[in-house]
Structures are given as C-alpha cells and as structure tokens.
Backbone as a printed PyTorch tensor [residue, N CA C, xyz], in Angstrom:
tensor([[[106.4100,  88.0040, 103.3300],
         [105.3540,  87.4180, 104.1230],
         [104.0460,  87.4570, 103.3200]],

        [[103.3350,  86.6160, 103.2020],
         [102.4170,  86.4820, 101.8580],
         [101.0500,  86.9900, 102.8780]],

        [[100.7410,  87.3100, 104.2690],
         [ 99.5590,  87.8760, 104.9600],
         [100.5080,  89.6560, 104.6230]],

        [[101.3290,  90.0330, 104.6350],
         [101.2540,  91.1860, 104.1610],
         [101.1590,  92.0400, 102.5630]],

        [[101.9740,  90.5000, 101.7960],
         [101.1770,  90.8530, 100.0620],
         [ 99.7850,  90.9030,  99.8140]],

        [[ 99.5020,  89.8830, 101.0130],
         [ 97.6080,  89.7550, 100.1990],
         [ 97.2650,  91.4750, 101.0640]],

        [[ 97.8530,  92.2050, 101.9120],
         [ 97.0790,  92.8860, 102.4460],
         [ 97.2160,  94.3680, 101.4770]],

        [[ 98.8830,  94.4920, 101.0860],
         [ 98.7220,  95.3110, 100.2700],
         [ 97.7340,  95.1790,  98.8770]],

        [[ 97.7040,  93.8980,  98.5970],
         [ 96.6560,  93.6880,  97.2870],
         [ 95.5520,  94.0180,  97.6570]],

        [[ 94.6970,  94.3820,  98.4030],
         [ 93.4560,  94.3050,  99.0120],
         [ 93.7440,  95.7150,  99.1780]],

        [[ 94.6080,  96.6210,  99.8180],
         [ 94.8170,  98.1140,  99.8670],
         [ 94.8730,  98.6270,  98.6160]],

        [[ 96.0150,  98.2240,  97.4360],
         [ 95.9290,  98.5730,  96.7500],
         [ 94.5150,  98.7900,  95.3850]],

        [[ 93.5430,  97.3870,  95.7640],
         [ 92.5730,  97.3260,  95.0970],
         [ 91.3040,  98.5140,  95.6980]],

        [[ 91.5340,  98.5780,  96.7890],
         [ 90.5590,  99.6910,  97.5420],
         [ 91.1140, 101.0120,  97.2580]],

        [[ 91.9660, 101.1760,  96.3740],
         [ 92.4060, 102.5830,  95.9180],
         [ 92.4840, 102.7060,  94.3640]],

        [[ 91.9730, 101.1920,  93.7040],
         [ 92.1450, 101.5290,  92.4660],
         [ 93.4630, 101.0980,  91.7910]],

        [[ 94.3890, 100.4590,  92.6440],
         [ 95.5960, 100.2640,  91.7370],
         [ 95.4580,  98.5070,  91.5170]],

        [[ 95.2490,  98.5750,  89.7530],
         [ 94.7390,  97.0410,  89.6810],
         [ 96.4380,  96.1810,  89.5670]],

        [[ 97.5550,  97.0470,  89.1940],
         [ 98.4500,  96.4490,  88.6200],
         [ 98.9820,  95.6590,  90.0020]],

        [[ 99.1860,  96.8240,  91.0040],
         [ 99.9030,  96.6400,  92.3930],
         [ 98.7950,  94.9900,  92.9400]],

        [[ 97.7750,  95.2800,  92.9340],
         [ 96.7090,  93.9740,  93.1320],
         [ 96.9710,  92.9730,  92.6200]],

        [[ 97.3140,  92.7820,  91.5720],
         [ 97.4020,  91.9540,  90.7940],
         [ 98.5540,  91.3020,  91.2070]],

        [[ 99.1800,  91.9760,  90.9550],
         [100.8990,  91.2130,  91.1530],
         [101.1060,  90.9660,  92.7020]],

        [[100.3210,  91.5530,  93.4010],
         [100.3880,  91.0490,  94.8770],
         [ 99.7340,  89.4770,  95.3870]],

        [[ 98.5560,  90.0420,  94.9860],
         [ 97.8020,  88.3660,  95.2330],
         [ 98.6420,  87.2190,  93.8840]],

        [[ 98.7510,  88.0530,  92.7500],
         [ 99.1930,  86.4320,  92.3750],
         [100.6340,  86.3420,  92.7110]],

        [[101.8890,  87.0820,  93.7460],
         [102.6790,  86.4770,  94.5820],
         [102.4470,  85.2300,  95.6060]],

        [[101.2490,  86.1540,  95.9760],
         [100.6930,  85.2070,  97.4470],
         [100.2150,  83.8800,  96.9850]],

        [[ 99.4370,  83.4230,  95.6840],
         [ 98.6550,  82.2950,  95.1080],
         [100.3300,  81.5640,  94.9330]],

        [[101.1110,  82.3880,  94.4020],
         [102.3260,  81.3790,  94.1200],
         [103.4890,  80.5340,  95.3780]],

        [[103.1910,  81.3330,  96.4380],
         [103.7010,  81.2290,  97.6860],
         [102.9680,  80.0460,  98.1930]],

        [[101.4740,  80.2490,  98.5140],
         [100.8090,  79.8170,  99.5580],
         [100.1090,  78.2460,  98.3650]],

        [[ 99.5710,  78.0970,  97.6440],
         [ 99.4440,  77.2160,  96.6550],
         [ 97.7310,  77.2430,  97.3550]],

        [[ 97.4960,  75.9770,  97.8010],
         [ 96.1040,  75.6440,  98.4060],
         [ 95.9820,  75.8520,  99.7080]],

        [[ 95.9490,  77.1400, 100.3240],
         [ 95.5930,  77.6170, 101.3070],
         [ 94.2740,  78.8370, 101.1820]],

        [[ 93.6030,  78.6550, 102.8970],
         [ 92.4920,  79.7530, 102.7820],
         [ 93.2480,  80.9850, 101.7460]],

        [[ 94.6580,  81.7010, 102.3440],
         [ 94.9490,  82.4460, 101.8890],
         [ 95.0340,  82.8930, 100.3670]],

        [[ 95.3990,  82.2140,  99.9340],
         [ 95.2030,  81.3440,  98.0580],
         [ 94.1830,  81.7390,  97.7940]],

        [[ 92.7400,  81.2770,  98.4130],
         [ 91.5390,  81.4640,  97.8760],
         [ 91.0290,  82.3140,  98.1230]],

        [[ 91.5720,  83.3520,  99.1800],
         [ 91.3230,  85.1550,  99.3510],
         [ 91.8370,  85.7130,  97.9350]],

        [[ 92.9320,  85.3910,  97.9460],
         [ 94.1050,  86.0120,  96.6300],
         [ 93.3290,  85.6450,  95.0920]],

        [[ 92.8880,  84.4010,  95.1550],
         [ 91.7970,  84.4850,  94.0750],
         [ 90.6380,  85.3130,  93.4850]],

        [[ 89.8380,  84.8560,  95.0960],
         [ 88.5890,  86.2650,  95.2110],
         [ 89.2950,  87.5220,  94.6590]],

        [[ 90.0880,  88.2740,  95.2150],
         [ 90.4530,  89.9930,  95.0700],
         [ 90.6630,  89.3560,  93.8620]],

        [[ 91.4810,  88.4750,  92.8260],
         [ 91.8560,  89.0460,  91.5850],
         [ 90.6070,  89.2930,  90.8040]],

        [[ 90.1000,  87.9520,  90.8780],
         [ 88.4890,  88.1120,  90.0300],
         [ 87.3860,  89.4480,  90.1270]],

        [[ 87.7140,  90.1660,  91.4970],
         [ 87.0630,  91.2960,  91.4410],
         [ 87.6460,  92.3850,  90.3940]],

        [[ 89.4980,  92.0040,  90.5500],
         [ 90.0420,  93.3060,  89.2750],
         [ 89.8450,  92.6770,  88.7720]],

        [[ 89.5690,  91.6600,  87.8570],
         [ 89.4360,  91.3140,  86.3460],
         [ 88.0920,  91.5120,  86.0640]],

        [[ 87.2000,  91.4060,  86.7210],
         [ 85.7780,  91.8340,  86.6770],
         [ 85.8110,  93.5120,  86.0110]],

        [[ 86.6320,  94.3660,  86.8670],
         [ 86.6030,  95.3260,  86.9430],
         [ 87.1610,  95.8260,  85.6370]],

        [[ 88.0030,  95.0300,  84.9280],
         [ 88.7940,  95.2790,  84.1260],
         [ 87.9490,  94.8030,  82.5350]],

        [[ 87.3940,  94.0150,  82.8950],
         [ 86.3100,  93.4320,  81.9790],
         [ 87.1940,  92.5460,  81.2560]],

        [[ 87.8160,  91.5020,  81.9380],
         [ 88.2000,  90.6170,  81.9240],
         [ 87.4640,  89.0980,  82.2610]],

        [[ 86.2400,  89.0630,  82.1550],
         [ 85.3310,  87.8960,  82.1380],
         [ 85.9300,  86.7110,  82.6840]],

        [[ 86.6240,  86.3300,  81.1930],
         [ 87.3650,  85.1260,  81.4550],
         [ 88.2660,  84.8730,  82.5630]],

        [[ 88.5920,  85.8940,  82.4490],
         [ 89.5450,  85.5530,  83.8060],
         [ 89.2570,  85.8490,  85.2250]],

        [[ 88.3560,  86.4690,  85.3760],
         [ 87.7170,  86.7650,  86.3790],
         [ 86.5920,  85.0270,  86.3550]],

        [[ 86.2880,  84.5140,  85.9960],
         [ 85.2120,  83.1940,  86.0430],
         [ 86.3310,  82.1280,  86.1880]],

        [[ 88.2340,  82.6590,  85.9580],
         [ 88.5400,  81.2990,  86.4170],
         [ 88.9270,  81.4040,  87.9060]],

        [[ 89.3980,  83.1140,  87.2430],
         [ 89.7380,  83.0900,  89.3290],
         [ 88.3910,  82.6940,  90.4600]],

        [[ 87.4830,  82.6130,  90.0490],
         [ 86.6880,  82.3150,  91.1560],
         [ 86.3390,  80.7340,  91.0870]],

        [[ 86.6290,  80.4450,  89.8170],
         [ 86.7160,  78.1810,  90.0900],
         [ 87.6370,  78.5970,  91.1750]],

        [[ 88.8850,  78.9210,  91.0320],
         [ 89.4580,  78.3760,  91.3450],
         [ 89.7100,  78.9490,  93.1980]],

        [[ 89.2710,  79.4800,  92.9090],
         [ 88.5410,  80.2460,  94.6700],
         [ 87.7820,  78.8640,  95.1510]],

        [[ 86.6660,  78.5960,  94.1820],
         [ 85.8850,  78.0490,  95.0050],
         [ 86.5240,  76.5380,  95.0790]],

        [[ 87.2760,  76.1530,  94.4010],
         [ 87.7740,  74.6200,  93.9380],
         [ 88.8860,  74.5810,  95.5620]],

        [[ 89.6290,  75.8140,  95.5120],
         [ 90.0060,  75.6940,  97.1510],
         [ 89.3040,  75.9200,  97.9450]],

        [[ 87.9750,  76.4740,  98.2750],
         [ 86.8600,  76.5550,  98.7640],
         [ 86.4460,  75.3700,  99.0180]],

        [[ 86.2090,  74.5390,  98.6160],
         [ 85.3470,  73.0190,  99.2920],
         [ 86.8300,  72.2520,  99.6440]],

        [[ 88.2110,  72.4930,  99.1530],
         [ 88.6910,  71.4180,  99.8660],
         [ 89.7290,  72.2440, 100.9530]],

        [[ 89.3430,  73.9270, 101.8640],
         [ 90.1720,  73.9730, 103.0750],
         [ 88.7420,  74.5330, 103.6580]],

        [[ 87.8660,  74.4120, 103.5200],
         [ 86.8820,  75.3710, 104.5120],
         [ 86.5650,  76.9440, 104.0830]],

        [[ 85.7680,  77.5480, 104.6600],
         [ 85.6090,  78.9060, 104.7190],
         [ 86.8420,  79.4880, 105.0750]],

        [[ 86.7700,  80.9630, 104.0860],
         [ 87.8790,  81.7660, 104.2750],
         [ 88.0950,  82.9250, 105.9090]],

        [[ 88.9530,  83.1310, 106.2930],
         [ 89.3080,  83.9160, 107.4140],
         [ 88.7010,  85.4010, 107.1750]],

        [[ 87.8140,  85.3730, 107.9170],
         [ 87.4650,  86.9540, 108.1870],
         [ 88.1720,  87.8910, 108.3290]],

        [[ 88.1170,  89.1710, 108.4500],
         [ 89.1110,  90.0690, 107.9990],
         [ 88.2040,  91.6210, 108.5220]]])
C-alpha cells in the first residue's frame, strides 16, 4: 500500500534512517507516478539528499515535486 510506504519513509526519516526513506518513498514515486502522493515522496527525498549533501539530487527531487505540484494541486495535509 504506497500511503503506508510513504508513511514509513517519513517515520523512518524522523529517526534518521536515510536508507529505509529512501527506498520507501522512491517505492511509492514508482507505484503512484503523478499523484499528490508522488509529490510528498519527492519532498521527503530532497530533504534526505539535502541532508546527505546531495545538492543535485535534492534540486531534482524538488522540480520534480513541484512539476507535479502545478499539474495535481496542493499536497494532502498530514
């Protein structure tokens, strides 16, 4: 169920585990394609790659956040 990968990715990132994050949301990006959910799973990665000092990849995950961002609406609160 890709609302319970993105949730462990989001748990796991609030504890520090970037690997478990990682591989969670980009399950869910591969599942869900262009959904709000997609562009949650984006956001959290770009925060671990930020974190990771991963620049680049953290500046695409958030195009690409925002590129599903103008074409489903604002993301679901949480």
């Amino acid at each position: 169920m890709p609302e319970t990968l993105y949730s462990l990715g989001k748990a796991a990132s609030l504890i520090g585990d970037s690997a478990i994050a990682e591989g969670s949301w980009l399950k869910v990006i591969e599942l869900e394609k262009n959904t709000a959910l997609a562009a949650q799973a984006h956001f959290g990665l770009a925060g671990v790659h930020r974190k990771q000092e991963k620049a680049t990849q953290a500046q695409h995950e958030m195009q690409e956040f925002q590129k599903l961002q103008g074409t489903i609406g604002p993301p679901r609160s949480e």
